[in-house]
Each structure stands twice: as C-alpha cells, then as structure tokens.
C-alpha positions in Angstrom: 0.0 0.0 0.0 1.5 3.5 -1.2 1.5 6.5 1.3 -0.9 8.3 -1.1 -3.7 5.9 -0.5 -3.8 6.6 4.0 -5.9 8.9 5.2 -3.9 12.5 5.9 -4.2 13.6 9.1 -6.8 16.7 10.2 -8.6 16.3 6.6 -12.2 17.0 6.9 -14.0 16.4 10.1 -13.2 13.9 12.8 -16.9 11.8 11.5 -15.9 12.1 8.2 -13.0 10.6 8.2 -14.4 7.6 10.3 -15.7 5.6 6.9 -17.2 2.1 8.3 -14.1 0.8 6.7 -11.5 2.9 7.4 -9.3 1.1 10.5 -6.4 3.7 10.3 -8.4 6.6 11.4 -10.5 4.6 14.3 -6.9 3.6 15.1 -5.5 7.4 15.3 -8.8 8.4 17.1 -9.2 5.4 19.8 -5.5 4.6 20.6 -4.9 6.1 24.2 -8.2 5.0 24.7 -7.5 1.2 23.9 -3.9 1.3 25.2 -5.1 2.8 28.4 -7.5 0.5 29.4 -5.4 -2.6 28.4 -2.1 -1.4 30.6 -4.2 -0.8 33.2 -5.6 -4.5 33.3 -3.0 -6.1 31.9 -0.5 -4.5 34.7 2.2 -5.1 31.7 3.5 -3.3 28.4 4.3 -6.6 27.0 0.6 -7.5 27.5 -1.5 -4.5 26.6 0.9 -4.1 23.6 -0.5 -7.8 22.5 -4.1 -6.8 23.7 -4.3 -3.5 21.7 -2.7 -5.4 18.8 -5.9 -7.9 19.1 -8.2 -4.9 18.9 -7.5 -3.2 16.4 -6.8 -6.5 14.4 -10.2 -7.7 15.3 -12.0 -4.3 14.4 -10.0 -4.4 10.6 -11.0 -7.9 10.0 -14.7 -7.4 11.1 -15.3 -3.9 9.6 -18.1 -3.7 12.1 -20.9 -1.5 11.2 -22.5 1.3 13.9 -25.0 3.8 14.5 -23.2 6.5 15.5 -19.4 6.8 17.1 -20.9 6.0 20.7 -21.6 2.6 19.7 -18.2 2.5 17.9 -16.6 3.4 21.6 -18.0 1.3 23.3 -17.3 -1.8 20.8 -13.5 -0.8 21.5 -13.9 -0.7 25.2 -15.8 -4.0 25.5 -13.8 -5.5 22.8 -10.5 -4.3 25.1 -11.6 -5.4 28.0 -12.4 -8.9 27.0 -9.6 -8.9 25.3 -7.4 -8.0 28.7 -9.4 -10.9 30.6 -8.6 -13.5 27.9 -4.3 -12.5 28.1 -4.7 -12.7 32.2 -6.3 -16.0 32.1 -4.3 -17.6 29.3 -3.1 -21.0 29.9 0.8 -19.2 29.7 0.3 -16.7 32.6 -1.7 -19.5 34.6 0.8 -22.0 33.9 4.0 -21.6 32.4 7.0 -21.3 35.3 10.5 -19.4 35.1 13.2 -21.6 34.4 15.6 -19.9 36.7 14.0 -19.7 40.2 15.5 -16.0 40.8 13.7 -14.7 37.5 10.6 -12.7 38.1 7.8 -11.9 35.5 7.6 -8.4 34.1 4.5 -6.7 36.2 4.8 -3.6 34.8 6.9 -1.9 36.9 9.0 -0.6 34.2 6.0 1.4 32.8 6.7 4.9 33.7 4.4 7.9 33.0 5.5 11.5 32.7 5.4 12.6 36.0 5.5 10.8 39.3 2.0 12.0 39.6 0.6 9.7 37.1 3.0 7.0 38.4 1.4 6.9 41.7 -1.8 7.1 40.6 -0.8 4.4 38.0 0.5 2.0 40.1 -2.8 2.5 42.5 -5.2 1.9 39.7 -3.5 -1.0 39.2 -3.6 -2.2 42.5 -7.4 -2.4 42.9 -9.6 -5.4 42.2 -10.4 -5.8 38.5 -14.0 -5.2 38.9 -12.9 -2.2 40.8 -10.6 -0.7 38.4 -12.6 -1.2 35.0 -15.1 1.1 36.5 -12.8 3.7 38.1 -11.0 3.5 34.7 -13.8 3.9 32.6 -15.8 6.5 35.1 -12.5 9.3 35.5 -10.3 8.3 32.5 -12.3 8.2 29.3 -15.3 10.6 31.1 -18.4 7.8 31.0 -21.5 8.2 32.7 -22.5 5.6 35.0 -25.6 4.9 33.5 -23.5 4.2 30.2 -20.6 2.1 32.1 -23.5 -0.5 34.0 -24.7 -1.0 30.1 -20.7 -2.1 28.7 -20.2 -3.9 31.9 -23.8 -5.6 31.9 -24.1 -4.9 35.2 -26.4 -2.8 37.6 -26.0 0.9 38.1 -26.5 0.3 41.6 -23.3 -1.8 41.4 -21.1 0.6 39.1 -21.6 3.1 41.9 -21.2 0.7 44.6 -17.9 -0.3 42.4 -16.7 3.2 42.3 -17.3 4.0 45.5 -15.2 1.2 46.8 -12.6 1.7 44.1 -12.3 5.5 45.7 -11.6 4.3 49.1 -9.3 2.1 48.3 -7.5 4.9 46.4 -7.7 7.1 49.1 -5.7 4.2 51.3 -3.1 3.2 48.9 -2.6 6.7 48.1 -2.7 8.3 52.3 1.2 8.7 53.0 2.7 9.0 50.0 3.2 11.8 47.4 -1.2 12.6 47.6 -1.1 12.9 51.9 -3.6 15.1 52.6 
C-alpha cells in the first residue's frame, strides 16, 4: 500500500473521516483509549501491547458496522476489555513457570508515565480489584457516565456506583502517605 492511499491527518471532520471501513483513522482516534484500558488490566506493556494489537486487528477484519461513534466506543472498550481478561487467564500466565528460580515476571513496573503524579496514581489503579478498576477507569479516565458504564459492563448501576465508591476508598488508602497525603 503506497502512502498516497492513508488517510492524511486533520482532513475533513473527525466523523468524516471515520468511513465504516476505514481502520487507520479509528486507530488514530481510539489509541490512548484502547492502550489505556489494556495497561491498566494487563499491569504489563508486553501485554496491553498484544491486547491493543488484538483490537484493532479484530476491528480491521470485522469492519463492524455502527449507528453513530458511541456505539463504535463502546465496541472498542468492550472489545478491550475482554480482550485484557482472555491474556490474564491464558493457559501461559496460569501455567508456564520461570526456568531460573530467581527470575521474576515483568508486572509492569517498568512502565513509567511522565510525571511521578501519574506514576502513583498508576501504580494504585493497578492495585485495585479488576471489577474495581474497570469502573474507576472507565468513570475518570475516558469521562463515562455511570448509567453508560452499568450497560458495557452488563451490570447494575447500583453496582457501578457501589464499584466506584469502593474503588475511591481504596484509592484514598493506597494513596494516604505518599506523594497525595492530605
């Protein structure tokens, strides 16, 4: 494929350049969104670089069809966060064992952010319970209502808020004593 037949970037609108078939832009568009969610349930670059990877793969080969770009979103989110759950329960993270006994397993630790801000918050994200984090992700992150975050999940609102609530305090105690003391 020649570089005159990609999309440039900034021509026309943001919907018009999101043609049903058109991966590269919905790739440009929904990147940090994707990546995010995937290194924070992952917990590993290695990881959300294989689950973002599946994503977009997935979306190219399906050329899935939506109403509007809310629907598109939320394909991408749901999409990601299966994919994340499928990589943590693979038969190779539940089974596979270092052949050195001294060697540990990347965790992510070597994922830095830009300030040591967004480390600490980082690494607390990535602390809390999955069920926990998805929501506080999802909620502060990429701006979703609750009422919108119950219907990816398939859950209760009730329970998204009951979710978030717990996933504050639990925030608030990793976070007490360290660079966010109050």
């Amino acid at each position: 494929m020649d570089a005159q037949a990609l999309p440039e970037q900034g021509a026309g609108s943001a919907d018009d350049s999101l043609l049903p078939g058109d991966t590269h832009s919905v790739v440009n568009r929904y990147e940090s969104m994707v990546y995010g969610i995937a290194v924070t349930h992952t917990k590993c670059r290695g990881d959300a670089d294989d689950v973002y990877q599946e994503v977009f793969l997935t979306y190219h080969r399906r050329q899935p069809e939506f109403n509007d770009e809310e629907h598109r979103r939320a394909w991408l989110i749901t999409t990601t966060l299966n994919c994340a759950r499928r990589s943590a329960q693979s038969s190779w993270r539940t089974r596979v064992v270092p052949l050195t006994p001294g060697v540990v397993v990347d965790t992510g630790a070597d994922f830095t952010l830009a300030t040591d801000e967004q480390n600490v918050l980082f690494r607390a994200l990535r602390d809390l319970p999955e069920t926990q984090r998805s929501v506080v992700y999802l909620f502060y992150f990429e701006d979703l209502p609750v009422a919108r975050i119950a219907e990816l999940l398939d859950v209760e609102p009730g329970t998204v808020k009951v979710r978030l609530s717990r996933g504050r305090a639990q925030m608030r105690e990793l976070l007490l004593g360290g660079l966010f003391d109050e």
